[in-house]
C-alpha atoms as an extended CHARMM CRD file, in Angstrom:
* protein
*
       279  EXT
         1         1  UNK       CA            -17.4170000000       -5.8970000000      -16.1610000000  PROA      1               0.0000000000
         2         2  UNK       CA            -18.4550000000       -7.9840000000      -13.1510000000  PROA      2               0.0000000000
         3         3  UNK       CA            -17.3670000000       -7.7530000000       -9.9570000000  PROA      3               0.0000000000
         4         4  UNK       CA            -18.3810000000       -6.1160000000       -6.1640000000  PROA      4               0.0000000000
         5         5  UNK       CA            -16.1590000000       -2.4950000000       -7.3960000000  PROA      5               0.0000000000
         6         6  UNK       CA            -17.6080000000       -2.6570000000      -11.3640000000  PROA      6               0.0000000000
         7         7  UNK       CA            -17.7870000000        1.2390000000      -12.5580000000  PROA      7               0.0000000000
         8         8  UNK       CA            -15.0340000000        1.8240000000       -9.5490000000  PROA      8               0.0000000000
         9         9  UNK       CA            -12.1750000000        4.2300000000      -10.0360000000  PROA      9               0.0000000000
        10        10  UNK       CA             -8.5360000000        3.5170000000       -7.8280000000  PROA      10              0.0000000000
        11        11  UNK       CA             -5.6360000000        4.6700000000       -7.8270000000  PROA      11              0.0000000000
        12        12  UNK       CA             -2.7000000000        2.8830000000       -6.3270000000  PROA      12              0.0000000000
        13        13  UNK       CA              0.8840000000        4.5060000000       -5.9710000000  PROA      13              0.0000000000
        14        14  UNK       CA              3.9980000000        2.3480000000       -5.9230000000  PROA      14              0.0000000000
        15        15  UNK       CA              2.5960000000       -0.6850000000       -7.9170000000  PROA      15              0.0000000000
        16        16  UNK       CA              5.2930000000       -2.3750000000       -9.5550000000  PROA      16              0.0000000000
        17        17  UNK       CA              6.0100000000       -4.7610000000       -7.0470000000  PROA      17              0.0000000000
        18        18  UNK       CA              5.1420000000       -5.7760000000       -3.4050000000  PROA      18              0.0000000000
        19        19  UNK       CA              2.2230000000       -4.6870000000       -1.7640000000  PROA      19              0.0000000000
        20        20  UNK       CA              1.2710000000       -1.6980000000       -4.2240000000  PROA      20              0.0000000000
        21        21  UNK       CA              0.8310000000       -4.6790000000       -7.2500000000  PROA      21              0.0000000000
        22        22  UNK       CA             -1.0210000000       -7.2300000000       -4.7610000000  PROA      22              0.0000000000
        23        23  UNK       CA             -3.4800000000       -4.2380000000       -3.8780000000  PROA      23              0.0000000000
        24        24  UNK       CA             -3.7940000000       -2.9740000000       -7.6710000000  PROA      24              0.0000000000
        25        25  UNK       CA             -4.2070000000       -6.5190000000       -8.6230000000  PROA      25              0.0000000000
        26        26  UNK       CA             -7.0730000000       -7.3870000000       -5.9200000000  PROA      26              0.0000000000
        27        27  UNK       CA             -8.7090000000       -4.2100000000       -7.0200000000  PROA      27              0.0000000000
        28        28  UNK       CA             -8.6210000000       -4.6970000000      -10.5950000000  PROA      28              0.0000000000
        29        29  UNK       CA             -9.9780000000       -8.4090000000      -10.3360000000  PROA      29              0.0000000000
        30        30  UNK       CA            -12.5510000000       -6.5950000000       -8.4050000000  PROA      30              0.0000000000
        31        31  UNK       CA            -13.9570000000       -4.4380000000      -11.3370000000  PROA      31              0.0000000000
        32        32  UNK       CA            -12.5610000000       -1.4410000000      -10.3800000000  PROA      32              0.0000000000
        33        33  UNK       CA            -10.3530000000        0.1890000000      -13.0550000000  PROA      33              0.0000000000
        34        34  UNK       CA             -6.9150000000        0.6460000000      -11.5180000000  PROA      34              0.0000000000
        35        35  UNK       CA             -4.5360000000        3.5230000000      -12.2990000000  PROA      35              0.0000000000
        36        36  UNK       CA             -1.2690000000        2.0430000000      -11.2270000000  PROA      36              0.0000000000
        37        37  UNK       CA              2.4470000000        4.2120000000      -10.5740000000  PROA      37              0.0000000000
        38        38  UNK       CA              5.6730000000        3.5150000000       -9.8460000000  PROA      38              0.0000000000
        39        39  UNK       CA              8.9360000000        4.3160000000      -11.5350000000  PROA      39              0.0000000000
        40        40  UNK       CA              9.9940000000        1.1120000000      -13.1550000000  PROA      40              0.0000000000
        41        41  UNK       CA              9.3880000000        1.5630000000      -16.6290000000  PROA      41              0.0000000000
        42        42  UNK       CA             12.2500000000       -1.5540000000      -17.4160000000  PROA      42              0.0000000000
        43        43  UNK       CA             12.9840000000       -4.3380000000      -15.3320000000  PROA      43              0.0000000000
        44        44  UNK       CA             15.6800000000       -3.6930000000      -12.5500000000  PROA      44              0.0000000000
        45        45  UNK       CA             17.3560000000       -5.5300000000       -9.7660000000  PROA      45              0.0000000000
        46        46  UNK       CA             13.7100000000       -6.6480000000       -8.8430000000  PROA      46              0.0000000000
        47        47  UNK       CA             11.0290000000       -7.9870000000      -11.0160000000  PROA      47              0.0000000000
        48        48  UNK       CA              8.2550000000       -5.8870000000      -11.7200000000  PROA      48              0.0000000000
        49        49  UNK       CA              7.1520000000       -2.7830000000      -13.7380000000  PROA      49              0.0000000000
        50        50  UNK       CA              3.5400000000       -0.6750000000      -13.8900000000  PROA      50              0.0000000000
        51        51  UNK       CA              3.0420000000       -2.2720000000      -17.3010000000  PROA      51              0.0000000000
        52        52  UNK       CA              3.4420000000       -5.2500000000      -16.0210000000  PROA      52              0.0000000000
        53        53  UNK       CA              1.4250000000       -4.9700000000      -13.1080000000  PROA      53              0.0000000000
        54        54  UNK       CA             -1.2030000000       -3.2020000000      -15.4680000000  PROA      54              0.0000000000
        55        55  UNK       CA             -1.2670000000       -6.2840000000      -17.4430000000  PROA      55              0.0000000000
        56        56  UNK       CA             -1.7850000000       -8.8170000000      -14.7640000000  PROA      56              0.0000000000
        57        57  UNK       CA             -4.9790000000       -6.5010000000      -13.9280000000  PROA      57              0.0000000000
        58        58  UNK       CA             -6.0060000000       -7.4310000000      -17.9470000000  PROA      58              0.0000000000
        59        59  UNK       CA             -5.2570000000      -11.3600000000      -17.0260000000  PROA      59              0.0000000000
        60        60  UNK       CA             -8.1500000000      -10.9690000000      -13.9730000000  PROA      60              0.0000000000
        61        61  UNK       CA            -10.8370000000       -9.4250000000      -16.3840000000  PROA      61              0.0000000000
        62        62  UNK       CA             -9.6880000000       -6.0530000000      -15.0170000000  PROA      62              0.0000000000
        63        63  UNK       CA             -8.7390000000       -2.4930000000      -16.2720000000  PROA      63              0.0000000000
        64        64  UNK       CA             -5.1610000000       -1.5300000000      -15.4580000000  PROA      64              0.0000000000
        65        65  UNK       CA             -3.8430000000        1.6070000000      -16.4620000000  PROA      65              0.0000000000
        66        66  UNK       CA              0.3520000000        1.8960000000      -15.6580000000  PROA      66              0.0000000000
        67        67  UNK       CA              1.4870000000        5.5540000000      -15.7110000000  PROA      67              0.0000000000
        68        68  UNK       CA              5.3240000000        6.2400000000      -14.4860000000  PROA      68              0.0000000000
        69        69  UNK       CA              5.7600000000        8.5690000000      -11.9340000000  PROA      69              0.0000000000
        70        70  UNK       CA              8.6390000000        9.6430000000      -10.0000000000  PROA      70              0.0000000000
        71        71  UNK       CA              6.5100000000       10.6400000000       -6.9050000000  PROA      71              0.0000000000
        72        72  UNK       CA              9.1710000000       13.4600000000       -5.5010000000  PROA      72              0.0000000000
        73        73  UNK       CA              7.9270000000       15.4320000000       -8.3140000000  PROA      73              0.0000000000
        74        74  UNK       CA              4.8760000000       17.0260000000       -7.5560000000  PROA      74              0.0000000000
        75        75  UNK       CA              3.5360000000       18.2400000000      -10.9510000000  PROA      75              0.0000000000
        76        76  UNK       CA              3.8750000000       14.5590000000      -12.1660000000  PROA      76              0.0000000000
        77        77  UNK       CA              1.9550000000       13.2420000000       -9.6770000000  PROA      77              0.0000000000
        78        78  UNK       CA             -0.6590000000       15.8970000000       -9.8780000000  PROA      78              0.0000000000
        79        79  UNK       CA             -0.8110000000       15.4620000000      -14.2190000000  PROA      79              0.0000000000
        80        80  UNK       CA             -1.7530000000       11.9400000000      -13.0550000000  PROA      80              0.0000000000
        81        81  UNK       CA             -4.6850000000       12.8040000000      -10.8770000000  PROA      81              0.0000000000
        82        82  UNK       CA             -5.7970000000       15.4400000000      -13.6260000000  PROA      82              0.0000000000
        83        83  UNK       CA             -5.5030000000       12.0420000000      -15.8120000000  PROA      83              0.0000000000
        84        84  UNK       CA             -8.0730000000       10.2080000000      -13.8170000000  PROA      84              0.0000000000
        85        85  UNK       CA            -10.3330000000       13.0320000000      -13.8490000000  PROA      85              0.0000000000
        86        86  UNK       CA            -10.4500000000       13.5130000000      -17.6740000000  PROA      86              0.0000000000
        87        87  UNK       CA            -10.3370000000       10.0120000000      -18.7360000000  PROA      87              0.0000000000
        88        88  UNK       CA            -12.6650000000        8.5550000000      -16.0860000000  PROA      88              0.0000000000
        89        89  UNK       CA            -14.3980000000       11.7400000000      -14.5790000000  PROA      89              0.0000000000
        90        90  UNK       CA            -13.8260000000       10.1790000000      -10.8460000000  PROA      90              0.0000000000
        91        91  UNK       CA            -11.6990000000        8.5650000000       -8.1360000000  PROA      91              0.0000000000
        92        92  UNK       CA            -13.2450000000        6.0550000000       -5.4970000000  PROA      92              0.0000000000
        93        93  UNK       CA             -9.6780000000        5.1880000000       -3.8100000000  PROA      93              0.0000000000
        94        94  UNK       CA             -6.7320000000        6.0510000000       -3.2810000000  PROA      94              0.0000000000
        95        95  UNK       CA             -4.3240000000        3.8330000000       -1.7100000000  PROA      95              0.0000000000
        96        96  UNK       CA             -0.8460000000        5.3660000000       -0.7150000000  PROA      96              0.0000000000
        97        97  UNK       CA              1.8760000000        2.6600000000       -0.6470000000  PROA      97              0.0000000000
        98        98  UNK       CA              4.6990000000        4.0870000000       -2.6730000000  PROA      98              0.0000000000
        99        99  UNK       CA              7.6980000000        3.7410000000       -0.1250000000  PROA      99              0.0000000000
       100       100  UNK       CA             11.4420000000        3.8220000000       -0.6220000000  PROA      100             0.0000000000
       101       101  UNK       CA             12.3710000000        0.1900000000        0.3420000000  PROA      101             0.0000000000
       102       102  UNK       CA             16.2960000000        0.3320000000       -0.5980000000  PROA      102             0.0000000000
       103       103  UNK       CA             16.4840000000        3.2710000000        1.9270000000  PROA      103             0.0000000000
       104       104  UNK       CA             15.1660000000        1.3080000000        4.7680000000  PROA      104             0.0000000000
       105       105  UNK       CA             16.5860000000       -2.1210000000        3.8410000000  PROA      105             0.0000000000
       106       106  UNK       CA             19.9360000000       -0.5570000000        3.6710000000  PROA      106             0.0000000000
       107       107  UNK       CA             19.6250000000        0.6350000000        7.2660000000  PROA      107             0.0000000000
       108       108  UNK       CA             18.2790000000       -2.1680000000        8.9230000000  PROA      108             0.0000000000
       109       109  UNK       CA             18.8320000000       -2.9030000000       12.3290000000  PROA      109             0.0000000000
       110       110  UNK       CA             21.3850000000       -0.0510000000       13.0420000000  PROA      110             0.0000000000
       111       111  UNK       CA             21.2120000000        2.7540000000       15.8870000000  PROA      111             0.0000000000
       112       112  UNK       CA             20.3380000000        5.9600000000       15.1900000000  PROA      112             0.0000000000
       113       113  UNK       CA             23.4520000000        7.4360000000       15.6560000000  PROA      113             0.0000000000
       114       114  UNK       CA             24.6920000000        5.0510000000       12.9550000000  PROA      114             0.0000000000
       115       115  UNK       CA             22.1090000000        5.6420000000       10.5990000000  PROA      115             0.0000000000
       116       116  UNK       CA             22.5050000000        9.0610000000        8.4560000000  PROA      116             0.0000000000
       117       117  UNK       CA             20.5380000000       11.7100000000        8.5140000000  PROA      117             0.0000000000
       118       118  UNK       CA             19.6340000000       11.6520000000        5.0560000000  PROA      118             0.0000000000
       119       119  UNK       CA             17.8130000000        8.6500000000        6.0670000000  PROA      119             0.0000000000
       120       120  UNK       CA             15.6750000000       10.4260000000        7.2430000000  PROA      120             0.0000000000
       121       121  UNK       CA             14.8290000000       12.5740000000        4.1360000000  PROA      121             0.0000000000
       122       122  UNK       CA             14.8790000000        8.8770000000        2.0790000000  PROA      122             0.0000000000
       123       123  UNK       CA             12.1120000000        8.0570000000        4.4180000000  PROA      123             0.0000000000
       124       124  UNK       CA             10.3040000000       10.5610000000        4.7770000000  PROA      124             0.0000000000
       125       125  UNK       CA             10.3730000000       12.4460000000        1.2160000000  PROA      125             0.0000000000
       126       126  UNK       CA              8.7990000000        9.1470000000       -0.1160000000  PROA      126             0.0000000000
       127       127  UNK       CA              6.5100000000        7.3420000000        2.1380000000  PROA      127             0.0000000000
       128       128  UNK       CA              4.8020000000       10.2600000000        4.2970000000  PROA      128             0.0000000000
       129       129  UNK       CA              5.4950000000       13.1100000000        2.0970000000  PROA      129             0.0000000000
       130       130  UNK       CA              4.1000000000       11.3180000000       -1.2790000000  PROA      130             0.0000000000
       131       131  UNK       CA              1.1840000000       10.4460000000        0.5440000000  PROA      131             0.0000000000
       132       132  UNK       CA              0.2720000000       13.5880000000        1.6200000000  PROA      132             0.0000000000
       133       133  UNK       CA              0.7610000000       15.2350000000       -2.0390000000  PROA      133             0.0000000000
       134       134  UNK       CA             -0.9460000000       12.4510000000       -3.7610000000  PROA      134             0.0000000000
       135       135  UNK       CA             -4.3110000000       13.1330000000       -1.2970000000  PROA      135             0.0000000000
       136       136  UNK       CA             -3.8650000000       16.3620000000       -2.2070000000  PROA      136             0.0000000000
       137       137  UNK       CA             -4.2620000000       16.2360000000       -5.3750000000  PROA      137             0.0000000000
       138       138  UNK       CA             -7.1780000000       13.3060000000       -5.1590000000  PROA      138             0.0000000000
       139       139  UNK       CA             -9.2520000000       14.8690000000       -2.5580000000  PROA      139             0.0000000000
       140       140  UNK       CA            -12.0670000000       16.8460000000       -4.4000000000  PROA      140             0.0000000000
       141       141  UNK       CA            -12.4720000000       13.7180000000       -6.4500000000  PROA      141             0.0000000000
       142       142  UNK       CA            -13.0450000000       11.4180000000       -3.1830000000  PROA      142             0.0000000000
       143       143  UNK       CA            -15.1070000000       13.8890000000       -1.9630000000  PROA      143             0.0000000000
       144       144  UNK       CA            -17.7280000000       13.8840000000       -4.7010000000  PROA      144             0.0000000000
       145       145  UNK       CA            -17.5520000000       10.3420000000       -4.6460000000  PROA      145             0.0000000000
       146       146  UNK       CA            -17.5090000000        9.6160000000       -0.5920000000  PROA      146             0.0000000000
       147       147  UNK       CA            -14.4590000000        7.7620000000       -1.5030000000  PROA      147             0.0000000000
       148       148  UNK       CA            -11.5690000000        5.7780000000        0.4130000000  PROA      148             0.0000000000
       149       149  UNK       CA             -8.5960000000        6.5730000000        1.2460000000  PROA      149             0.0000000000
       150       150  UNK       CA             -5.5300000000        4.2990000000        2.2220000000  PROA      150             0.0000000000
       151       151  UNK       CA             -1.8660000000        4.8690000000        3.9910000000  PROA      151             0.0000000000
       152       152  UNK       CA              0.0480000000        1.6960000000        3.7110000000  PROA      152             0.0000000000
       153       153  UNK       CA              1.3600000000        1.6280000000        7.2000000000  PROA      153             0.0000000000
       154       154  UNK       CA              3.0110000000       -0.7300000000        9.8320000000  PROA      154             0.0000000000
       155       155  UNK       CA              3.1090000000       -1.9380000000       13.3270000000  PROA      155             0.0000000000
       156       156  UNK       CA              6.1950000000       -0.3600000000       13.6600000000  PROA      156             0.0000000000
       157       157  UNK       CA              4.0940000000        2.8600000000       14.5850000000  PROA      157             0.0000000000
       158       158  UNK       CA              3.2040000000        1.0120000000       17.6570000000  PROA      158             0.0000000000
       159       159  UNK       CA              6.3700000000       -0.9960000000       18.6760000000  PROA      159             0.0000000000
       160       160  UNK       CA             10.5180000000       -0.6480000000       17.5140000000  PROA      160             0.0000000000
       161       161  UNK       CA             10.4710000000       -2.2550000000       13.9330000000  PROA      161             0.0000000000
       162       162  UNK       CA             13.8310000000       -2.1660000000       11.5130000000  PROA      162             0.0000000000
       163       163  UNK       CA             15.3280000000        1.3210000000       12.9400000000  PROA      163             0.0000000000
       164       164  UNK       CA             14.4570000000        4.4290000000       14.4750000000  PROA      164             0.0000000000
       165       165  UNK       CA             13.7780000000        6.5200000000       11.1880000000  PROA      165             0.0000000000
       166       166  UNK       CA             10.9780000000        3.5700000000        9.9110000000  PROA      166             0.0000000000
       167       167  UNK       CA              9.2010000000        3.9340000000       13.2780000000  PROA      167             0.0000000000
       168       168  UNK       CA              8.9990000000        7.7500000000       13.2760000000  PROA      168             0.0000000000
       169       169  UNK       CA              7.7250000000        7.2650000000        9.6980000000  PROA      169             0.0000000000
       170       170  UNK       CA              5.0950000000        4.9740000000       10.0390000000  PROA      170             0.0000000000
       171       171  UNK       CA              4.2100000000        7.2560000000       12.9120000000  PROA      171             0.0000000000
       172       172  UNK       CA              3.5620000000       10.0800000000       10.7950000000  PROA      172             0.0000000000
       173       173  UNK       CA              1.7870000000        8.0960000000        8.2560000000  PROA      173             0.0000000000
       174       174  UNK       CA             -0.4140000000        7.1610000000       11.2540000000  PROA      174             0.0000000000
       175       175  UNK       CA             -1.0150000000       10.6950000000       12.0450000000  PROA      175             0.0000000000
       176       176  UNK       CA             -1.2630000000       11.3390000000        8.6060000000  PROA      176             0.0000000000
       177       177  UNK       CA             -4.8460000000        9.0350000000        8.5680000000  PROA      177             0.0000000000
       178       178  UNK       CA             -6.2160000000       10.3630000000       11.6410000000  PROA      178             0.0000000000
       179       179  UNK       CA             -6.0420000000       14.0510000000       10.7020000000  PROA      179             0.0000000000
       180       180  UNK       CA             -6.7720000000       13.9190000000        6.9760000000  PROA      180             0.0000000000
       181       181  UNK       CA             -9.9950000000       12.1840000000        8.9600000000  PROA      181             0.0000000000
       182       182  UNK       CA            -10.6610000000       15.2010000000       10.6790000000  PROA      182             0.0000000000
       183       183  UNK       CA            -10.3300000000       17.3020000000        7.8440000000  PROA      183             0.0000000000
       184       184  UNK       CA            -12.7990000000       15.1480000000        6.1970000000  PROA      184             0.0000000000
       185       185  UNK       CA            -15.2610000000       14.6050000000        8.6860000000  PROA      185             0.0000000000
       186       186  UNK       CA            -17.7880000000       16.5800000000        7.1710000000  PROA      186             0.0000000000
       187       187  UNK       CA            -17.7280000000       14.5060000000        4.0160000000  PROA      187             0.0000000000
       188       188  UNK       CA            -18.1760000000       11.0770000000        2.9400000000  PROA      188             0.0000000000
       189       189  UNK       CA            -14.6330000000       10.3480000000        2.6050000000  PROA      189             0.0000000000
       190       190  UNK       CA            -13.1450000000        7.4860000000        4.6570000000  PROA      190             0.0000000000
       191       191  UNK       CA             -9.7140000000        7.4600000000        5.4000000000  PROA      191             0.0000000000
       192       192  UNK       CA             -7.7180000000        4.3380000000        7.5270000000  PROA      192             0.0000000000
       193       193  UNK       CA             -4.1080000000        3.6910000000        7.9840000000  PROA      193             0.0000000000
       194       194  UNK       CA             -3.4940000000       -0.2170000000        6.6810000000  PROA      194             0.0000000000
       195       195  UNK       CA             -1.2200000000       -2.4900000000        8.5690000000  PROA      195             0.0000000000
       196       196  UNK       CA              0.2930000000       -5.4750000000        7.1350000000  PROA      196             0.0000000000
       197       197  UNK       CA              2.1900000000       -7.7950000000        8.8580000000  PROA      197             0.0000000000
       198       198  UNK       CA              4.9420000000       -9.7900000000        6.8810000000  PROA      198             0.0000000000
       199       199  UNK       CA              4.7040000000       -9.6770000000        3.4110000000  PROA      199             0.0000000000
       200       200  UNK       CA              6.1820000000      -12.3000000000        1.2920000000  PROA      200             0.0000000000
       201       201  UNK       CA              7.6100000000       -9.3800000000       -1.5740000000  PROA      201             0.0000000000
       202       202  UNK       CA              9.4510000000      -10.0100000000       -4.3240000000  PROA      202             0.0000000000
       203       203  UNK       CA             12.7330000000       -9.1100000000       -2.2930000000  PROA      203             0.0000000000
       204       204  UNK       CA             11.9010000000      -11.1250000000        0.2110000000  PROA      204             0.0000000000
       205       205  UNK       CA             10.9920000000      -14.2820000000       -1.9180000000  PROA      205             0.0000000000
       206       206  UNK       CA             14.9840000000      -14.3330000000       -2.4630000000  PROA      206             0.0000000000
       207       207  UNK       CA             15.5780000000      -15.4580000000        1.1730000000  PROA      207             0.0000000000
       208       208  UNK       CA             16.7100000000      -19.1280000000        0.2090000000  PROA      208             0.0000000000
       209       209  UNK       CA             15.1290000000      -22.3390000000        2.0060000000  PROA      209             0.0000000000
       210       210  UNK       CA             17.4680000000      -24.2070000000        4.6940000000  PROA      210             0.0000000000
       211       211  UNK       CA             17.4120000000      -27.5100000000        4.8560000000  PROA      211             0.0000000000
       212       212  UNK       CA             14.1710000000      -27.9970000000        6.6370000000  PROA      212             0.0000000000
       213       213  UNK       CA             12.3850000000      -26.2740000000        4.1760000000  PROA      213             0.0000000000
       214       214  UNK       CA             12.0520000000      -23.3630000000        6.0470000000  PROA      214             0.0000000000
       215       215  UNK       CA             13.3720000000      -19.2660000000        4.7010000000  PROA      215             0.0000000000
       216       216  UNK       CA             13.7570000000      -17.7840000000        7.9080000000  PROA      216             0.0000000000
       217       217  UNK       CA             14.5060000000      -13.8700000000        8.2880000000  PROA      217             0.0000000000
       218       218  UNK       CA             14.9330000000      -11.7600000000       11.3380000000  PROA      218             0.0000000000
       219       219  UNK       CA             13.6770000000       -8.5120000000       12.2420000000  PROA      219             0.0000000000
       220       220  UNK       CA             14.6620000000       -6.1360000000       14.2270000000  PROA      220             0.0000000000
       221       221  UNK       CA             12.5180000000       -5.6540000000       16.5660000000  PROA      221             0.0000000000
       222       222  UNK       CA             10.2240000000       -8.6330000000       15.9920000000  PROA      222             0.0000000000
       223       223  UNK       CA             12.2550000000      -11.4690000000       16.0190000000  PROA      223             0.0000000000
       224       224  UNK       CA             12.5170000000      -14.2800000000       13.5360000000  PROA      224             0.0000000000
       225       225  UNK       CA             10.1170000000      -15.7870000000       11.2630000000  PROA      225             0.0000000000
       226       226  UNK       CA              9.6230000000      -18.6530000000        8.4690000000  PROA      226             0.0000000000
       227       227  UNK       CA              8.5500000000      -16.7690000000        5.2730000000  PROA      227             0.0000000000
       228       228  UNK       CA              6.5930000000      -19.8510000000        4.4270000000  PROA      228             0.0000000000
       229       229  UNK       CA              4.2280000000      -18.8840000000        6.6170000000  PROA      229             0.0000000000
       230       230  UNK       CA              4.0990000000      -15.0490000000        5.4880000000  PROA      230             0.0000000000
       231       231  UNK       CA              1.0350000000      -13.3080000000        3.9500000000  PROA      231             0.0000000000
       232       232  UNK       CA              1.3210000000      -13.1320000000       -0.0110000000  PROA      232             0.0000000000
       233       233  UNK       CA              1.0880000000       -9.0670000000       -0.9100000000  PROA      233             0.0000000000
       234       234  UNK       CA             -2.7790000000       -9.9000000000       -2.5200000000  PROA      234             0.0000000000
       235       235  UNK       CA             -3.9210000000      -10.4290000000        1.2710000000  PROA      235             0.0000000000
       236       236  UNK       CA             -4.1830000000       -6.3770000000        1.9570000000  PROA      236             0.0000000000
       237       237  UNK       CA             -5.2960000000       -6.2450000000       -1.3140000000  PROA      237             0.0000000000
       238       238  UNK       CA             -8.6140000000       -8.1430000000        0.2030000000  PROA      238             0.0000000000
       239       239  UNK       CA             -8.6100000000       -5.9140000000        2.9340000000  PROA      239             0.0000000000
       240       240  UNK       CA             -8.8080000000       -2.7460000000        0.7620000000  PROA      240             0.0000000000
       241       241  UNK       CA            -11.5400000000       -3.9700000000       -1.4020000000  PROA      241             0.0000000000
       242       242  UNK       CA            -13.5900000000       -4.8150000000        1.5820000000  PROA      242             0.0000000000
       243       243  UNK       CA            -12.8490000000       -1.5250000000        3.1530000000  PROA      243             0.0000000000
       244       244  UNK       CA            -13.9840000000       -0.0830000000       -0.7290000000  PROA      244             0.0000000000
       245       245  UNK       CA            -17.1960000000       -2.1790000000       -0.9390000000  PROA      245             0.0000000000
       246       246  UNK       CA            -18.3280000000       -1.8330000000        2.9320000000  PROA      246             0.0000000000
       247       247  UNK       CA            -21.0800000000        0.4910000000        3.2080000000  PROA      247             0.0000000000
       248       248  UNK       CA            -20.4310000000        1.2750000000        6.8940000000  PROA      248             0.0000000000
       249       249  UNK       CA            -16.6740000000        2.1990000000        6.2670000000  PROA      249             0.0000000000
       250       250  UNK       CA            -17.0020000000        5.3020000000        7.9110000000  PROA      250             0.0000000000
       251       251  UNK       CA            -16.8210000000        3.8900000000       11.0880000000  PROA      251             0.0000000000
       252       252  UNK       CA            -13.2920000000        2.7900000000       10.4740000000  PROA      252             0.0000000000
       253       253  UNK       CA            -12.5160000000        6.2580000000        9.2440000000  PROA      253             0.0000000000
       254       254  UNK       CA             -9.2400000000        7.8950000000       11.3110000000  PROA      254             0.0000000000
       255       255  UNK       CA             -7.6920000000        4.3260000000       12.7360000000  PROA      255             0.0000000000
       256       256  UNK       CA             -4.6620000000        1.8290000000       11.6860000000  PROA      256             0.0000000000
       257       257  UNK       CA             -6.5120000000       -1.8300000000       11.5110000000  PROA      257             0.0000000000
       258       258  UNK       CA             -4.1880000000       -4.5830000000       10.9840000000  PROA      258             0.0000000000
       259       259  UNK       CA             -5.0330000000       -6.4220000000        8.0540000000  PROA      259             0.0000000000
       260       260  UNK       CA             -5.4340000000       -9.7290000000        9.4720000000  PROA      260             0.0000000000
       261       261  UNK       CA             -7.9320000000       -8.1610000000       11.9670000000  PROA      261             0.0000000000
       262       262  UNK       CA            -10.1060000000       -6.9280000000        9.2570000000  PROA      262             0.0000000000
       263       263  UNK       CA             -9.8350000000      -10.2920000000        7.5950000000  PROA      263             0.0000000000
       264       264  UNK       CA            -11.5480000000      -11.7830000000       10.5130000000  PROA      264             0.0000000000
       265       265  UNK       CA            -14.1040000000       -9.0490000000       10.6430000000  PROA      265             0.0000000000
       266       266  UNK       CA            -14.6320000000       -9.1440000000        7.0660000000  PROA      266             0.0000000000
       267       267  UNK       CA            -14.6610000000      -13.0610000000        6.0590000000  PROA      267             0.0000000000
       268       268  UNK       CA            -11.7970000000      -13.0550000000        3.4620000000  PROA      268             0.0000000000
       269       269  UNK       CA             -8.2190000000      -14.9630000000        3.5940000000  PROA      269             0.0000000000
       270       270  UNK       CA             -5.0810000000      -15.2220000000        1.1390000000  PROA      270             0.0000000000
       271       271  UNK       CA             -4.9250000000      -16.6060000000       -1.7790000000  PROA      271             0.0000000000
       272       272  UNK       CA             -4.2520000000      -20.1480000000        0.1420000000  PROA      272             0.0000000000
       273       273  UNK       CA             -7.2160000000      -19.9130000000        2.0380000000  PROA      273             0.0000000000
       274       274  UNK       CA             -5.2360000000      -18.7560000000        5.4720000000  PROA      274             0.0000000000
       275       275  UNK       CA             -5.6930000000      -16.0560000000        7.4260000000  PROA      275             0.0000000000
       276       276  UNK       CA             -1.6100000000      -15.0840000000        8.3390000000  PROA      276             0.0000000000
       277       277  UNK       CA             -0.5140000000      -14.0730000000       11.5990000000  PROA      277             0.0000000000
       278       278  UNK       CA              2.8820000000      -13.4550000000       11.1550000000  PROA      278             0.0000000000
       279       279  UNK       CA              4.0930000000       -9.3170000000       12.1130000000  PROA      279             0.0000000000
């Protein structure tokens, strides 16, 4: 197989959909052969499922691999990494993204004192927590490789995005990167906290047009935005494989980088040839 990650190992977590499938998919079009989790199995509310994804990977000349995973459970997501190692015999990146959306969504824009506390176990339990237990369990592979790792983050570490909980989680996630870095900074192992801005998802693609054209959406936090003019979820899918096939990564290695920043530094755009500034 051709391609600038050919012989390349990944694993991406929460991949049915969103940003998780436009990573898996930028990888696998790459070369790299793409173990791919999430727990749609069947078709839900949203489209999308790992086989799916996995076979979109197949239409780019890639290698996907779906394996459902409900990522609260530990020994599932550890029988995945033991997976990788005996069908493959190495990992080269890891790329944690698996978040629980509906939790967030359904919370958007309140106070804290109106939002529950088991928000806060919704967001935390799956989105900071998974992504420590998945590096876990991948972190002897990376580190015979001198792999990559990746926390799917946000600029709401930095500034008031959607609700209190999502900030304090992103936060973590954040903190996440720049002490796994530490821990790893006598290895080869590169890990960065990834910041998209807004992401034209499957859930938001059913924000209908006005009659201008234009699918606006507001944010709390941000303000409001035309969709139009949002990144497609394939755009931080370039950024990871550049982070993957950059020699010099390791100088990256600790930090949150904004994905349009690294598209400048890096020469790639979306799919349409822009590089999006929206978020």
């Amino acid at each position: 197989m051709n391609g600038i990650l050919a012989g390349k190992v990944a694993v991406v977590t929460g991949a049915s959909r969103g940003i998780g499938k436009g990573i898996a998919l930028e990888l696998g079009a790459a070369g790299a052969t793409v173990y791919l989790t999430g727990r749609s199995a069947t078709p839900g509310r949203l489209p999308g499922t790992v086989a799916q994804t996995a076979a979109e990977i197949g239409e780019l000349g890639g290698i996907g691999v779906p394996y459902v995973c409900d990522h609260a459970a530990d020994d599932a997501v550890q029988a995945l990494f033991d997976k990788v190692r005996s069908d493959d015999g190495r990992l080269d990146v890891l790329v944690n993204n698996v978040y629980n959306a509906p939790a967030s969504s359904r919370w958007l824009g309140r106070p804290f004192w109106e939002v529950p506390p088991q928000a806060w176990d919704e967001s935390f339990d799956i989105g900071v927590r998974s992504h420590y237990v998945a590096s876990v369990f991948a972190a002897p592979a990376l580190i015979e490789s001198g792999g990559l790792i990746v926390n799917i983050s946000s600029p709401g570490a930095e500034h008031y995005t959607h609700n209190t909980v999502y900030g304090v989680a992103k936060c973590a996630v954040d903190r996440l990167t720049a002490d796994m870095a530490h821990d790893l900074a006598d290895t080869d192992v590169t890990a960065v906290s990834l910041w998209p801005g807004i992401v034209n998802t499957e859930l938001l693609q059913m924000v209908p047009a006005d009659a201008q054209g234009r699918r606006m959406i507001t944010l709390p936090g941000e303000g409001t935005f035309d969709l139009n003019e949002a990144e497609t979820p394939r755009f931080p899918g370039r950024a990871v494989v550049a982070l993957a096939a950059d020699p010099d990564r390791r100088a990256r290695t600790g930090k949150p980088w904004r994905v349009r920043d690294l598209a400048d530094a890096y020469g790639f755009t979306d799919v349409d040839g822009r590089i999006p500034r929206l978020g």
